[in-house]
C-alpha positions as CSV (number, residue, x, y, z in Angstrom):
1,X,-9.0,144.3,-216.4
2,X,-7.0,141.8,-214.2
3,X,-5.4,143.1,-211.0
4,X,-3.9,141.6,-207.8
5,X,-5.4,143.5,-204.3
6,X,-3.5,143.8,-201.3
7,X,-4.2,143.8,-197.8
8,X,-7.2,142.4,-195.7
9,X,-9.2,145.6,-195.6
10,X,-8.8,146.0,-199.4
11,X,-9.7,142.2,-200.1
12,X,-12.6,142.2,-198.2
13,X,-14.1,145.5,-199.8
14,X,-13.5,143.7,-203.1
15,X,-14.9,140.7,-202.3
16,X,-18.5,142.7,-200.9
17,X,-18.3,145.2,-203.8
18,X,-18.2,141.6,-206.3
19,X,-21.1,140.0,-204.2
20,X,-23.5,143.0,-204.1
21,X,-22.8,143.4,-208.6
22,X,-24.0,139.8,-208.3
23,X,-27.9,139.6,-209.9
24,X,-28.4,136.5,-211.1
25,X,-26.0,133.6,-209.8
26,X,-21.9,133.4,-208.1
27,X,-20.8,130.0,-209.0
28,X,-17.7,129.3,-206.3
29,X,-15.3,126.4,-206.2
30,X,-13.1,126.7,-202.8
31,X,-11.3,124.6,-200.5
32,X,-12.9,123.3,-196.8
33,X,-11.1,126.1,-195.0
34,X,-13.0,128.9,-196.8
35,X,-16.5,128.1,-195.1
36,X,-15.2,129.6,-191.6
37,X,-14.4,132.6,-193.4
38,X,-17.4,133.0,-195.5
39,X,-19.3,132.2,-191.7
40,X,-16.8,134.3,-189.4
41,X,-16.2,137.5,-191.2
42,X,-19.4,139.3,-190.8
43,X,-19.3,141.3,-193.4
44,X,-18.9,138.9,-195.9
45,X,-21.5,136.4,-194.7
46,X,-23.9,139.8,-194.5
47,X,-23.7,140.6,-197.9
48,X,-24.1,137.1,-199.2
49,X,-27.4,136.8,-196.9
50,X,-28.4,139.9,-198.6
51,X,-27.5,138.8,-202.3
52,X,-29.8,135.3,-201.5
53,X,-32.6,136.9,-199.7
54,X,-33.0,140.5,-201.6
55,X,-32.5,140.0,-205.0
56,X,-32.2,136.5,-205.3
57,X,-29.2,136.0,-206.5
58,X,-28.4,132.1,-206.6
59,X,-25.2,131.0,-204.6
60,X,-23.5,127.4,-205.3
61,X,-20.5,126.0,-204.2
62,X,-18.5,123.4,-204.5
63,X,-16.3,122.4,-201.5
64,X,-15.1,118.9,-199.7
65,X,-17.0,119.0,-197.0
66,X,-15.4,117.6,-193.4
67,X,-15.9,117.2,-190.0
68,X,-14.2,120.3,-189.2
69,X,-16.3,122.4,-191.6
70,X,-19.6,120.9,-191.2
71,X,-21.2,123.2,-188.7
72,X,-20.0,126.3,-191.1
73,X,-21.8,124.4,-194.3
74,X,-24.6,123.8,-192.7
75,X,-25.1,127.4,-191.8
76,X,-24.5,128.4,-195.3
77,X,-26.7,126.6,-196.6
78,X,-29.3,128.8,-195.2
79,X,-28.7,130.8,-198.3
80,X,-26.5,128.5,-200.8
81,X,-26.5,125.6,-202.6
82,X,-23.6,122.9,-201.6
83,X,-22.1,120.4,-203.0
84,X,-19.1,118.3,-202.2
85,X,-16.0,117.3,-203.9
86,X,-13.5,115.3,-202.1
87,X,-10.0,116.7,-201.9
88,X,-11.0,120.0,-203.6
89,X,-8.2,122.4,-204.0
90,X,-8.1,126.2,-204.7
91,X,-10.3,128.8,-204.1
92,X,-12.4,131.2,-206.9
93,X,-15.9,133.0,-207.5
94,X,-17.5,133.4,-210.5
95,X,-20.2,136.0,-210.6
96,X,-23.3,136.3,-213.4
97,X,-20.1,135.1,-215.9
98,X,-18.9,138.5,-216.0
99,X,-16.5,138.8,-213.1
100,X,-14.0,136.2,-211.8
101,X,-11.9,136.4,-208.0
102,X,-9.5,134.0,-206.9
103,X,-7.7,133.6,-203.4
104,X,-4.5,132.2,-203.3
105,X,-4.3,131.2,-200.0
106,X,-6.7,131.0,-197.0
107,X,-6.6,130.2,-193.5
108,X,-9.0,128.9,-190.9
109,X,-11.4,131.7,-190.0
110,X,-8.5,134.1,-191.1
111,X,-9.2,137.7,-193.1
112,X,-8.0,137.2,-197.0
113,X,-4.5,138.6,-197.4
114,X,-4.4,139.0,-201.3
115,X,-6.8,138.5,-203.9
116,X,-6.8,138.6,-207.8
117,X,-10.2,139.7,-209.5
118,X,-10.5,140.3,-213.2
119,X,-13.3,140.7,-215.8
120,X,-11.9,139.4,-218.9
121,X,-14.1,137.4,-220.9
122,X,-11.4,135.3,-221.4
123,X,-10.5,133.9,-217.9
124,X,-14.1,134.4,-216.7
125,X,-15.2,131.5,-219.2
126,X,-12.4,129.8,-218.6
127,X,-12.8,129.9,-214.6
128,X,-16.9,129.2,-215.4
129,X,-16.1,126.3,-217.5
130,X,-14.0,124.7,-214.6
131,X,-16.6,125.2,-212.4
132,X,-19.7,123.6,-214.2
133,X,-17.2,120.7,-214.4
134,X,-16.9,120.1,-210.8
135,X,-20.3,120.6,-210.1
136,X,-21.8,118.1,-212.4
137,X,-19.1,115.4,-210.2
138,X,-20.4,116.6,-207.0
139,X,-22.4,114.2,-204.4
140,X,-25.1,116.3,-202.8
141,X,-24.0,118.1,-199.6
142,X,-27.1,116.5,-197.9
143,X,-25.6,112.9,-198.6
144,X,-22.3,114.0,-197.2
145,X,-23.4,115.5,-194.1
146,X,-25.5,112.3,-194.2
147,X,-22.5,110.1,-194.2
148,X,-20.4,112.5,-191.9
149,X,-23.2,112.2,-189.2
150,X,-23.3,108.6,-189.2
151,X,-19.7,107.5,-189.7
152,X,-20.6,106.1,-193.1
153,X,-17.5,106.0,-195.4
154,X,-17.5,108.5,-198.7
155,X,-18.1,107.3,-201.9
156,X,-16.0,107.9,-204.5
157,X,-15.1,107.1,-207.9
158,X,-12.1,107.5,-210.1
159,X,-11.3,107.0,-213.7
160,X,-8.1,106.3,-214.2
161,X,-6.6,106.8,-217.5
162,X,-3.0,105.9,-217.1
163,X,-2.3,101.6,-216.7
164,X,0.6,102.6,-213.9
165,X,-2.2,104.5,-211.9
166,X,-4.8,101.4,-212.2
167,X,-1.9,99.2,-211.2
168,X,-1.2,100.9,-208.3
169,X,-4.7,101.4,-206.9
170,X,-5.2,97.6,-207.4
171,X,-2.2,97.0,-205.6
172,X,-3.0,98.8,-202.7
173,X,-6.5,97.1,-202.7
174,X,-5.0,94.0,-202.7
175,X,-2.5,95.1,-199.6
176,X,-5.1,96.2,-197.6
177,X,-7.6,93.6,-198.4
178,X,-8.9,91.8,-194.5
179,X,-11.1,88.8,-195.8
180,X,-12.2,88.5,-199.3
181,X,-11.0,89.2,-202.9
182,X,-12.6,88.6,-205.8
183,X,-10.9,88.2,-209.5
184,X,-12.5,87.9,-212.8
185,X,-10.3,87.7,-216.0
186,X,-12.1,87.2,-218.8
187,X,-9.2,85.9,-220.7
188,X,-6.3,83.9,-220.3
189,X,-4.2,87.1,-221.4
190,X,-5.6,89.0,-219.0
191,X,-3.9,86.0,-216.5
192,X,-0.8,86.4,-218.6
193,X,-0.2,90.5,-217.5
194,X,-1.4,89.6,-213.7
195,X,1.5,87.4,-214.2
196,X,4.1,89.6,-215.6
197,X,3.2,92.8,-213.5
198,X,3.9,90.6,-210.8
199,X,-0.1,90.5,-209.4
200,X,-0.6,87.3,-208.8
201,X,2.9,86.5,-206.9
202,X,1.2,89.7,-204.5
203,X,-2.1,88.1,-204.2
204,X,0.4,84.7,-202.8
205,X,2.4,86.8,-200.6
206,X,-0.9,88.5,-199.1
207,X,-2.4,85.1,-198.9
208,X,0.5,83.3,-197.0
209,X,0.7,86.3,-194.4
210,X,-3.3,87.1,-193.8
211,X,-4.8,83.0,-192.9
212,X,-7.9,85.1,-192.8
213,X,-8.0,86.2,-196.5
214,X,-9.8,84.4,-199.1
215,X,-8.9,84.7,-202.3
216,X,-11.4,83.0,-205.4
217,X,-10.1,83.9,-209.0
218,X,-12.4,83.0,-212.3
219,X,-10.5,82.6,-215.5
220,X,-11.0,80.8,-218.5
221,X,-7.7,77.8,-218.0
222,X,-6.3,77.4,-221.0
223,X,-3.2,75.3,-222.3
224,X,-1.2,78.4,-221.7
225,X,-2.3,78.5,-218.2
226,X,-2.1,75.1,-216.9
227,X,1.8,75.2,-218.5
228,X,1.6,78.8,-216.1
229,X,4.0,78.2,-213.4
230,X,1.9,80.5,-211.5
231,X,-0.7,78.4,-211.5
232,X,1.1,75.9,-209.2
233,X,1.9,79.2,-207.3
234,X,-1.3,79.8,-206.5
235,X,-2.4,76.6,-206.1
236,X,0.2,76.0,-203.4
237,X,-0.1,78.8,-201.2
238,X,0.8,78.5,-197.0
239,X,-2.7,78.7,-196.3
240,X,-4.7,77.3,-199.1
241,X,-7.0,79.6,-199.5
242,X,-6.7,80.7,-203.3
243,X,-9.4,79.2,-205.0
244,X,-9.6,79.2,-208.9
245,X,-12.5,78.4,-210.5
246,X,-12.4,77.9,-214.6
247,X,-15.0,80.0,-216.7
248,X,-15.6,80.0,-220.1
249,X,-13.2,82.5,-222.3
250,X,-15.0,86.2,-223.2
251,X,-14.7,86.1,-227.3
252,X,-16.0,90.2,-227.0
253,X,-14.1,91.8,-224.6
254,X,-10.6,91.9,-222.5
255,X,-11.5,92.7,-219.1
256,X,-10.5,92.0,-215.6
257,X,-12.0,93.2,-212.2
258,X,-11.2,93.0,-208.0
259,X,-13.4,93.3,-205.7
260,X,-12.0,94.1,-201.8
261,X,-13.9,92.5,-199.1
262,X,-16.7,93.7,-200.7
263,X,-16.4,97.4,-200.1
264,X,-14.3,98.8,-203.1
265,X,-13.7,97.5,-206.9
266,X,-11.7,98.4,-209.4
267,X,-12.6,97.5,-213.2
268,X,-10.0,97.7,-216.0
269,X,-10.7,97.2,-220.0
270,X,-7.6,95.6,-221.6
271,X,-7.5,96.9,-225.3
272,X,-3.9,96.0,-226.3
273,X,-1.7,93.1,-225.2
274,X,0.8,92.3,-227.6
275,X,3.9,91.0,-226.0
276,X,6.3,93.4,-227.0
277,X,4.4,96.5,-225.7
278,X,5.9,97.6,-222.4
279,X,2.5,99.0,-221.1
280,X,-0.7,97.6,-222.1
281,X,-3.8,99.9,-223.5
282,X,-6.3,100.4,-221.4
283,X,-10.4,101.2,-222.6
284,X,-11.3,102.5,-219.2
285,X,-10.3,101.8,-215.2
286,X,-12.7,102.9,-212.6
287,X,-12.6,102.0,-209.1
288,X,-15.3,102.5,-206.8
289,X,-16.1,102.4,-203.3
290,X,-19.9,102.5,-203.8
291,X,-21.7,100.2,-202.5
292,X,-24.3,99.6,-204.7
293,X,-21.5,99.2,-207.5
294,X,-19.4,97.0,-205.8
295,X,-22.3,94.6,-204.4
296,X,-23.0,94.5,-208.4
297,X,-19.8,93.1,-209.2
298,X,-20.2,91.0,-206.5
299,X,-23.3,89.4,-208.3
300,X,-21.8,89.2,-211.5
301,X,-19.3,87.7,-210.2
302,X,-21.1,85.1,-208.0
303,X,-23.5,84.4,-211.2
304,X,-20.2,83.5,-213.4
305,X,-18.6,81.2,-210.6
306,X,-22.5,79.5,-210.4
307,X,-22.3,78.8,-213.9
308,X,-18.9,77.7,-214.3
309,X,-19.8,75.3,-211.6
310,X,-23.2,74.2,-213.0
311,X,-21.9,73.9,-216.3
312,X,-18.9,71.3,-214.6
313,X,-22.0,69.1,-213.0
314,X,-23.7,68.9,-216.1
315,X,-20.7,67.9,-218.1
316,X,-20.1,65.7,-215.4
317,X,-23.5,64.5,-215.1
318,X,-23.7,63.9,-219.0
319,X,-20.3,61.6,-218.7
320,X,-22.5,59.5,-216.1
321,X,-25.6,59.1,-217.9
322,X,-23.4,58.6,-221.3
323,X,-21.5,55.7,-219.3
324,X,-24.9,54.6,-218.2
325,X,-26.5,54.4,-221.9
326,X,-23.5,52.4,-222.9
327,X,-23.9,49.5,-220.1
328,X,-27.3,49.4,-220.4
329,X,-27.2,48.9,-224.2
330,X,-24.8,46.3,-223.6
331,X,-26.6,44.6,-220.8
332,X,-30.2,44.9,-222.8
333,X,-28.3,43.0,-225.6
334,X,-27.2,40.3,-224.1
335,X,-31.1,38.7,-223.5
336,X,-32.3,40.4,-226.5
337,X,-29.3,38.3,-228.8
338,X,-30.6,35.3,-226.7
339,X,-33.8,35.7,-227.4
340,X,-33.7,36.3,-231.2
341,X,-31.2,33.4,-231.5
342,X,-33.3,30.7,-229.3
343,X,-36.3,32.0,-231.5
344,X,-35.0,31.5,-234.5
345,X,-33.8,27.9,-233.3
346,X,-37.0,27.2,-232.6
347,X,-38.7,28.2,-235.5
348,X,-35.8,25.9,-237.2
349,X,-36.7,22.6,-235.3
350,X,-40.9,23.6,-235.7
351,X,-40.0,23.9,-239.5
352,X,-38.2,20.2,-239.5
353,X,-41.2,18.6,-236.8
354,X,-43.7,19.7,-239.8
355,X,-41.9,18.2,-242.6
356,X,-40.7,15.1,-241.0
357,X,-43.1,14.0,-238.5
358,X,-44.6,11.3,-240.3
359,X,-41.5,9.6,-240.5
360,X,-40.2,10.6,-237.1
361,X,-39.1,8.0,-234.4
362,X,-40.3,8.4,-230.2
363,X,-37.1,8.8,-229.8
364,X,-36.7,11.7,-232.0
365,X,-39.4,13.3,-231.3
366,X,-38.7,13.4,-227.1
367,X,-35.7,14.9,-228.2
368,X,-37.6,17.8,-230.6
369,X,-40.3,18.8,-227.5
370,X,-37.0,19.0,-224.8
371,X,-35.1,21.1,-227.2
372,X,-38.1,23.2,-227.3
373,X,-38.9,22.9,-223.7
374,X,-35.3,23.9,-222.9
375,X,-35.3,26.7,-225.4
376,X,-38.2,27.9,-224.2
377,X,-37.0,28.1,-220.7
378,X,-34.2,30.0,-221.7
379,X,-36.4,32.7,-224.1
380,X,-38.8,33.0,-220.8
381,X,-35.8,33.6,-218.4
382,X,-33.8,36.1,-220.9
383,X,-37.4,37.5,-221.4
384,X,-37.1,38.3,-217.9
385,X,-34.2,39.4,-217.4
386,X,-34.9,41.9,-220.5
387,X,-38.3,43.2,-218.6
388,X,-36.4,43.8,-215.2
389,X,-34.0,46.1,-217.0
390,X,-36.2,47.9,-218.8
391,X,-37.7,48.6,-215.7
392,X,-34.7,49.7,-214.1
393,X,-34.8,52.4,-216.7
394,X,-38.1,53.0,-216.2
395,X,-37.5,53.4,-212.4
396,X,-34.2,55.9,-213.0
397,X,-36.2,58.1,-215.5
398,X,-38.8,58.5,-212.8
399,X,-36.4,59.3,-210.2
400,X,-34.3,62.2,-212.6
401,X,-38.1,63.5,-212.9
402,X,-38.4,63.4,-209.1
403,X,-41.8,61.4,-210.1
404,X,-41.1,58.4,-207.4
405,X,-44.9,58.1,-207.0
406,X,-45.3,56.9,-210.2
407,X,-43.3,53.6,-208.9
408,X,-46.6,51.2,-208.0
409,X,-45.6,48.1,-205.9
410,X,-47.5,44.6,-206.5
411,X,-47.2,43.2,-203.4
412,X,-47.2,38.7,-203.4
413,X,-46.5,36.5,-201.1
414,X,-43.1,35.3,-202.3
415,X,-40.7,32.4,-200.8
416,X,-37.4,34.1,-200.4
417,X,-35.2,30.5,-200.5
418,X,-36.3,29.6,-204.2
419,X,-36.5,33.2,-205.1
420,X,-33.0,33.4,-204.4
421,X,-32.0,30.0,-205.4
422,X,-33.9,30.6,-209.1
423,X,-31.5,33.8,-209.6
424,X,-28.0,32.2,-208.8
425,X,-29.3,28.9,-210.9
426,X,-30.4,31.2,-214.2
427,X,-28.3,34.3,-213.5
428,X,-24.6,33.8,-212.0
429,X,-23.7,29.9,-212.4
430,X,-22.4,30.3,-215.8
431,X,-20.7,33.9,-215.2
432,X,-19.3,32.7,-211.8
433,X,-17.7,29.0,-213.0
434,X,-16.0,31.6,-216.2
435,X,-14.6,33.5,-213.7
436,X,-13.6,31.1,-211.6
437,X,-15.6,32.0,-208.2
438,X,-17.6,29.7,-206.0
439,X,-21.3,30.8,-204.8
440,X,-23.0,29.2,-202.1
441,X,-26.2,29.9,-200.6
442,X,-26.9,29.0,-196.9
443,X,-30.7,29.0,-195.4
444,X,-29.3,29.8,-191.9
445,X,-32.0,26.9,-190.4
446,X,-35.0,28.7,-190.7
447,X,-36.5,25.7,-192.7
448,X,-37.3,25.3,-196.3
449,X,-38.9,28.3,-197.3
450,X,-38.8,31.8,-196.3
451,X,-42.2,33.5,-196.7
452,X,-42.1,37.1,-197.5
453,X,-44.5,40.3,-198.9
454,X,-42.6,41.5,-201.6
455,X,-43.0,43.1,-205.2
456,X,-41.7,39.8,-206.9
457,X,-40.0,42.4,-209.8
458,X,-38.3,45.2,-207.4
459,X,-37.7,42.1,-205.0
460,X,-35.8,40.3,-208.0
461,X,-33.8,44.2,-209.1
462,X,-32.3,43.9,-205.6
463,X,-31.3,40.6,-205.3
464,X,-30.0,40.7,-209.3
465,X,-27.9,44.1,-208.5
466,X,-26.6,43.0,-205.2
467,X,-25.3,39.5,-206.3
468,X,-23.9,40.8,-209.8
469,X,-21.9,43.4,-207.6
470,X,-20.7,40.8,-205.3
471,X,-19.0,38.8,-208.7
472,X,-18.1,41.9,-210.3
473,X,-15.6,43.0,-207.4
474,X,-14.6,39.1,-206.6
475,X,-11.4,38.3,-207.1
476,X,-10.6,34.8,-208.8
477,X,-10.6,32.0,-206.8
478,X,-12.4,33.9,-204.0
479,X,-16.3,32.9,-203.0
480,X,-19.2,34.4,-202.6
481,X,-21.8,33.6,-199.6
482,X,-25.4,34.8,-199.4
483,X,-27.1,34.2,-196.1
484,X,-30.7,34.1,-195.2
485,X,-30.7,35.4,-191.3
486,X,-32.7,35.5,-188.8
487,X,-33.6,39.4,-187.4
488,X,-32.7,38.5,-183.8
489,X,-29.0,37.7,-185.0
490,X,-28.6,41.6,-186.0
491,X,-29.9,42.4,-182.5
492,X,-32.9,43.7,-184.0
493,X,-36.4,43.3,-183.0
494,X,-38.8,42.3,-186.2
495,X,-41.0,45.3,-185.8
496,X,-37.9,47.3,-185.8
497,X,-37.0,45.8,-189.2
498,X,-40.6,46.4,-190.8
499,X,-40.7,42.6,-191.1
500,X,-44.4,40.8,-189.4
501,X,-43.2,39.7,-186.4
502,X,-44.4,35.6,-187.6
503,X,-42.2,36.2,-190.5
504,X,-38.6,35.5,-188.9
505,X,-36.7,36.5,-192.0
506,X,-34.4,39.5,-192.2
């Protein structure tokens, strides 16, 4: 049977007569006005007391729960189960899955003008069915009142199974956005439909009127991207504050997500986006205001934009130690070519003294031991030269490894004026004449020598790399001075310098 009942009176006697069948459970989905009348009309709240309290029937609802309603749940959940739904519409009562009533309309504390009630198995299932949908969605009423109490904003979250619903959501997301958004695309084609729905031209607009808003997009930049003239749009913006960071291109999956100031996200699964489709196909779109979701997102999408940029200082950082290999191979050549060759003219003129000298002349002979001498100063000298830069790769391993104790200084006494002298003699008179700059040396009068404490190698590494710079970045016909100074002519006293005060070299 199915029938419509008319009149308060009659509506209300229904409504008792279908509580006190009730033996086992009433399963009710109705709107936030219907509290005040389950509360206010006496006879109704009585007999649902009774149903809880004398045979234990078990009441749950589902209703949104408000401000305005909150004191009427909380009473009734002196003998019911709540929990809320937000903007839950329509009002009906399910009772042991026998018996089904439905109110069409209800008003604030107001008796029930009409009411339909029926028992067919049909709609009872049906109407049951509906129910244990809504209730499996529900938030506790204890959070809600939780979140009512203390101002704390609802959380909700929607699927969305239509693109053009998505779309819009993100939209408005991006409208009302104050400080912050946040942007994954995982692939350039996800870029590509920003583009066309006209996204990114919003997220300009937005930018340009709020100097306040951030905006920081990751996406993998391809060729198609960089040819993008949206790319120069957003890159271009009034108030520069558009930041695009490249990540590496998702092989797996077409996705792309927004985060709003950190309070509500929206993610969206691109399945199909072939050109001439006029909506793409979406896997799934949910957006979110939860908190703990959206701060999630947040650190997935902080851990990609950390790994974009590490990835960019390694690749950076293994262009600067490649350059580095390469110039010191060169430069470890140079003396080690030098070396082999003067060896192997030695060996040559050792090989001709020990056949021919018995029938070698003084003369000849002077000439053999200051070839040999000569050679040999050259071997020792590019035989330096190769152990100070092995050092200096010694030294730049130790500092990548953060081992800078491992460095052991040899302290000597050392005289400054020859050390210095010695280096531009072996080191830079050749390369400076071939480039056609002058070096000069001036001992600004403090005498012949120069006494300092010094590790003689490290000592050598400094004034090697500083001099080499200085004729590197000379231009031709330009010179090059180096000046031996006395500490008080920097207006420094010698302690300050960490120079012994009886040393008066700086």
């Amino acid at each position: 049977m199915t029938k419509v009942i008319h009149g308060s009176d009659n509506t209300d006697k229904t409504i008792i007569e279908f509580v006190n069948r009730g033996r086992e459970k009433i399963d009710s989905c109705v709107s936030s006005t219907a509290p005040s009348v389950f509360v206010e009309a006496e006879a109704i709240r009585n007999a649902r007391i009774a149903a809880f309290k004398d045979r234990g029937v078990k009441l749950r609802y589902v209703i949104e729960i408000t401000s305005d309603n909150l004191k009427y749940c909380k009473e009734m959940l002196e003998f019911s189960e709540i929990r809320h739904f937000e903007g839950m519409k329509g009002n009906f009562e399910v009772a042991d899955e026998k018996e089904y009533v439905a109110v069409a309309i209800l008003h604030k504390a107001q008796p029930i003008p009409e009411l339909i009630f029926s028992n067919v198995p049909e709609i009872v299932d049906q109407q049951q069915f509906v129910f244990d949908s809504f209730w499996e969605k529900c938030i506790p009423s204890e959070q809600r009142i939780k979140e009512l109490e203390k101002g704390i904003k609802s959380s909700v979250t929607t699927v969305f199974n239509e693109y053009e619903k998505a779309e819009k959501k993100e939209f408005e997301m991006i409208r009302e956005a104050k400080n912050e958004i946040q942007i994954i695309y995982s692939t350039s084609s996800a870029f590509h439909l920003q583009e066309k729905d006209g996204t990114l031209e919003l997220l300009k607009e937005m930018s340009d009127q709020n100097e306040d808003l951030n905006i920081n997009m990751l996406v993998p930049i391809d060729s198609t991207i960089k040819r993008s003239l949206s790319l120069a749009l957003l890159t271009n913006t009034k108030n520069n504050k558009i930041q695009i960071q490249d990540i590496a291109p998702s092989i797996d999956i077409k996705l792309k997500s927004l985060v709003a100031d950190k309070k509500d996200c929206l993610i969206m699964e691109i399945k199909n986006l072939e050109e001439e489709k006029t909506t793409p196909v979406i896997g799934f779109s949910i957006y979110s205001n939860s908190i703990p979701t959206v701060l999630s997102y947040c650190s997935i999408f902080e851990m990609i934009q950390n790994q974009s940029i590490l990835a960019e200082k390694l690749k950076h950082e293994g262009q600067i130690k490649d350059d580095f290999i390469n110039v010191a191979a060169h430069e470890l050549r140079t003396p080690a070519q030098s070396i082999t060759g003067y060896s192997e003219m030695n060996d040559e003129l050792f090989e001709d003294f020990l056949k021919n000298n018995q029938n070698m002349t003084d003369k000849e002979l002077a000439r053999i031991i200051a070839k040999l001498h000569q050679h040999h100063e050259i071997i020792s000298r590019n035989t330096t030269r190769l152990n100070i830069l092995t050092n200096n790769l010694l030294d730049v391993a130790r500092f990548e490894s953060n081992n800078i104790g491992d460095i052991i200084l040899h302290k000597e006494k050392i005289d400054l004026v020859k050390e210095i002298g010695d280096i531009i003699e072996e080191e830079f008179i050749l390369k400076t004449r071939e480039k056609g700059i002058k070096i000069s040396f001036i001992n600004n009068g403090l005498g012949e020598h120069c006494w300092v404490h010094s590790d003689r190698l490290r000592l050598n590494q400094i004034l090697v790399n500083l001099t080499d710079n200085a004729v590197k970045f000379t231009k031709k016909g330009d010179s090059i001075h180096i000046i031996i100074k006395n500490s008080d002519d920097f207006e420094l006293k010698p302690n300050e310098t960490g120079v012994d005060e009886t040393n008066p070299c700086y």
